[in-house]
C-alpha positions as semicolon CSV with decimal commas, in nm:
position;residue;x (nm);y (nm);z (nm)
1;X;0,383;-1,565;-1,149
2;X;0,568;-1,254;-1,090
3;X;0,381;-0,955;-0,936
4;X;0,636;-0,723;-0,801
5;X;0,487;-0,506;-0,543
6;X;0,159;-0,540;-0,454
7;X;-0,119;-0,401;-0,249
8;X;-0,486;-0,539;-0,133
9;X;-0,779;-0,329;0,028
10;X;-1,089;-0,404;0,170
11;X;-1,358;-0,218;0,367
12;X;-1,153;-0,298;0,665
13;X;-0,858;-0,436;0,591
14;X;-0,549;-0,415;0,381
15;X;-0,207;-0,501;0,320
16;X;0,090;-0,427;0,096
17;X;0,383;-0,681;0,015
18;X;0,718;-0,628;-0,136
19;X;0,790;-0,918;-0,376
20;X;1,163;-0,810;-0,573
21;X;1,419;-1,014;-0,747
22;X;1,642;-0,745;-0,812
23;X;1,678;-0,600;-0,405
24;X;1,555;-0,895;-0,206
25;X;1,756;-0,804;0,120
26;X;1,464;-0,622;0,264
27;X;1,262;-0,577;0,552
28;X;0,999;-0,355;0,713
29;X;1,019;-0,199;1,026
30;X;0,823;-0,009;1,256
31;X;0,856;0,362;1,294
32;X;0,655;0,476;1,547
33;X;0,327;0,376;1,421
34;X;0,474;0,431;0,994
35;X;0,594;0,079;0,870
36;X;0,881;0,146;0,666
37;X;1,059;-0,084;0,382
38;X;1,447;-0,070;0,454
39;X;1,764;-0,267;0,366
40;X;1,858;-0,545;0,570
41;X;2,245;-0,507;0,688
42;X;2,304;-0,787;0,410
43;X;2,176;-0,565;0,181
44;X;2,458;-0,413;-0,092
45;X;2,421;-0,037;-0,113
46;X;2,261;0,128;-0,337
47;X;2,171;0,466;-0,445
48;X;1,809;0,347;-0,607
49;X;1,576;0,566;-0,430
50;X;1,288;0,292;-0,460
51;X;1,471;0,028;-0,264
52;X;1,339;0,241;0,073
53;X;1,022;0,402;0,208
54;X;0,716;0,427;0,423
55;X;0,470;0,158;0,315
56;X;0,214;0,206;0,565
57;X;0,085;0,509;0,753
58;X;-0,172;0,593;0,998
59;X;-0,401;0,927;1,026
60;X;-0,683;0,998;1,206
61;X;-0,888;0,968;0,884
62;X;-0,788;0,655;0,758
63;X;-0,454;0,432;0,727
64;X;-0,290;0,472;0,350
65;X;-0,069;0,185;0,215
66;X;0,148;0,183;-0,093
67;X;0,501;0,117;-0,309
68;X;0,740;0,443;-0,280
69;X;0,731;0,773;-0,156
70;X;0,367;0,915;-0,241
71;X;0,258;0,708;0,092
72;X;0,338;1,036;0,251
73;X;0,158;1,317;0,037
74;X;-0,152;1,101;0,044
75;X;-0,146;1,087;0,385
76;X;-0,076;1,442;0,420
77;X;-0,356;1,554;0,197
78;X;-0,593;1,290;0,378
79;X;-0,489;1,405;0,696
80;X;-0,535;1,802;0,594
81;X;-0,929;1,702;0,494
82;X;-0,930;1,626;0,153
83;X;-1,170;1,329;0,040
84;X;-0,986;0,944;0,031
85;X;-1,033;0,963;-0,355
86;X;-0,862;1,320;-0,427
87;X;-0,572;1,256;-0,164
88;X;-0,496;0,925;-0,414
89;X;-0,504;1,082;-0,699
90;X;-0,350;1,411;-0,637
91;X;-0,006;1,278;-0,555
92;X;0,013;0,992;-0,782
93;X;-0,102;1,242;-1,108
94;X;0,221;1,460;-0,977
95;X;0,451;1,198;-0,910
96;X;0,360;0,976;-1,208
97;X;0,504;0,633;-1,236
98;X;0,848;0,571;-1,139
99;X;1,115;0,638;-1,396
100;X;1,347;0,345;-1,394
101;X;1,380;0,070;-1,639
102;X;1,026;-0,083;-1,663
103;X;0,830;0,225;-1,603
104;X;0,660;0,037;-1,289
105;X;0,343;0,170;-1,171
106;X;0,329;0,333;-0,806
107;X;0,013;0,148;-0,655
108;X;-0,167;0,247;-0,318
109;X;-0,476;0,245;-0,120
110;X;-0,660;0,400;0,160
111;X;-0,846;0,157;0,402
112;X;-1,095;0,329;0,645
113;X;-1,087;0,653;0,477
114;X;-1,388;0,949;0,606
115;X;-1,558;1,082;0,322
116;X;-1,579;1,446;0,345
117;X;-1,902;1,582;0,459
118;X;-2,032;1,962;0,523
119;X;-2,096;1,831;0,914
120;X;-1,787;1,633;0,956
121;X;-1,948;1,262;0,996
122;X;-1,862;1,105;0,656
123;X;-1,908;0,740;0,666
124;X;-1,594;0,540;0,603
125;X;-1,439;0,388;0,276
126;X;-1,175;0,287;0,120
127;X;-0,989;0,285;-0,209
128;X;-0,738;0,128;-0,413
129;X;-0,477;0,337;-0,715
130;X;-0,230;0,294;-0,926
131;X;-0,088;0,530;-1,204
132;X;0,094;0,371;-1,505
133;X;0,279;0,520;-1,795
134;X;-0,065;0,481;-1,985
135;X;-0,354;0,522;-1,734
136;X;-0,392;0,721;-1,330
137;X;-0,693;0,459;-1,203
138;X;-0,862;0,556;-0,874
139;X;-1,173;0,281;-0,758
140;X;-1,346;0,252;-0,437
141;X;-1,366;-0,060;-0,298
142;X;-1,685;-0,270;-0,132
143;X;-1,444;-0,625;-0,161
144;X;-1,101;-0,708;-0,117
145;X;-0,930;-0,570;-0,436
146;X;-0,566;-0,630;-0,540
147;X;-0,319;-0,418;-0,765
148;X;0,057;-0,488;-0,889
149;X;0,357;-0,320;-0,981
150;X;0,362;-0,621;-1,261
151;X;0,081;-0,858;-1,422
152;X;-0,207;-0,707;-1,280
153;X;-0,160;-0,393;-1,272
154;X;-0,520;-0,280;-1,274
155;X;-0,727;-0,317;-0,960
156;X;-0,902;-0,653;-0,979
157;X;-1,117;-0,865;-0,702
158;X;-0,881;-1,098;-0,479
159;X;-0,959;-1,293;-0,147
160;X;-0,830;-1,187;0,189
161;X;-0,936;-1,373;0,444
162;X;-0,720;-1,301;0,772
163;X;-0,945;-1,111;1,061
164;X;-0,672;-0,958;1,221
165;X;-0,361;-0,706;1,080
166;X;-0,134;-1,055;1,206
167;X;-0,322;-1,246;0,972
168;X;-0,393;-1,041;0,668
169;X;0,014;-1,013;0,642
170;X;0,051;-1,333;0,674
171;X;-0,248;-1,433;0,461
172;X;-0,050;-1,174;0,149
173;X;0,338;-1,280;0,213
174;X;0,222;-1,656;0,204
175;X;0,052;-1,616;-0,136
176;X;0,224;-1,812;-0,431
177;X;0,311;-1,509;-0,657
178;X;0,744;-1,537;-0,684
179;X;0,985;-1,400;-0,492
180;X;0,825;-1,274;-0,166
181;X;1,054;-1,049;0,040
182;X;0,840;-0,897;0,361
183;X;0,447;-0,780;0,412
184;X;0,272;-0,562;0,641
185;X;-0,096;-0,605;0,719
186;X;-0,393;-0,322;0,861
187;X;-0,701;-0,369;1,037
188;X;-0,919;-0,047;1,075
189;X;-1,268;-0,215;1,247
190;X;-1,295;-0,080;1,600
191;X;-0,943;0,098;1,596
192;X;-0,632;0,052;1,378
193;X;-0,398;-0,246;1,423
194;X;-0,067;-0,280;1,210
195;X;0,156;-0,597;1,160
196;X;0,439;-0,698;0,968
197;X;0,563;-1,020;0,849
198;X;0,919;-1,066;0,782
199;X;0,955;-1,432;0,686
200;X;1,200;-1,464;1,009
């Protein structure tokens, strides 16, 4: 089965992977601290402005992972204050689905988000989004919950097992949807710790 893009968040943990048949030569690299998806020097050029973005950045009120370019007004309205849920759906209601052939959904999450409080000590959680040409969905999440570009693109339960960020991205690029290009992987319990998993 063919999922596209796809991202998984739990309480503590989550991880995004690119799966593409149409720009394969991919990878993600690290940025000082903001994984980013970029071409490999195979890769043909191309003026698609999806092919390339963050995928995965840290603030100091939770780590936000997604598909395209609203990775960085999320974490720019997290990182102002704004509650996990509001700085997920803000962006994603104003950018709206991405406007090329198959209308594909722009998906996200925030893992280890701080709920807003009057006194500043929200407890933590997390959330998972996507907005579609029909539908802006916006769910906390208590278990590991997946959403897709393609397929399933409604959040929906979905194991992940790996303890550590090495392992969760290994644990999502290993799965047996099609096409897997490159993965990156977050664990927020007891500080944040990225990884990324090429298929090198």
């Amino acid at each position: 089965m063919y999922l596209g893009r796809f991202v998984v968040v739990a309480p503590d943990r989550a991880a995004y992977r690119v799966s593409s048949r149409s720009f394969p030569n991919r990878r993600i690299v690290d940025r000082d601290g903001t994984l980013t998806v970029v071409p490999t020097a195979e890769a043909e050029e191309t003026d698609n402005p999806y092919v390339s973005y963050n995928c995965l950045r840290e603030t100091d009120r939770g780590v936000v992972v997604g598909n395209g370019s609203h990775v960085d007004p999320i974490a720019e309205k997290l990182q102002l204050g704004y509650p996990a849920r509001d700085a997920l759906a803000e962006p994603l209601l104003a950018l709206d689905y991405e406007k090329d052939d198959y209308d594909t959904p722009r998906i996200a999450g925030i893992v280890g988000g701080e709920r807003a409080s009057t006194d500043g000590t929200g407890e933590p959680e997390s959330y998972i989004a996507t907005v579609r040409r029909d539908a802006l969905l916006v769910e906390p999440v208590s278990e590991p919950t997946l959403v897709a570009t393609y397929e399933t693109d409604s959040p929906e339960p979905h194991a992940l097992d790996g303890s550590d960020a090495a392992g969760v991205a290994s644990e999502v690029y290993g799965l047996e949807y099609e096409h897997a290009v490159c993965a990156a992987g977050v664990t927020v319990d007891g500080g944040v710790e990225t990884a990324i998993e090429n298929g090198d």
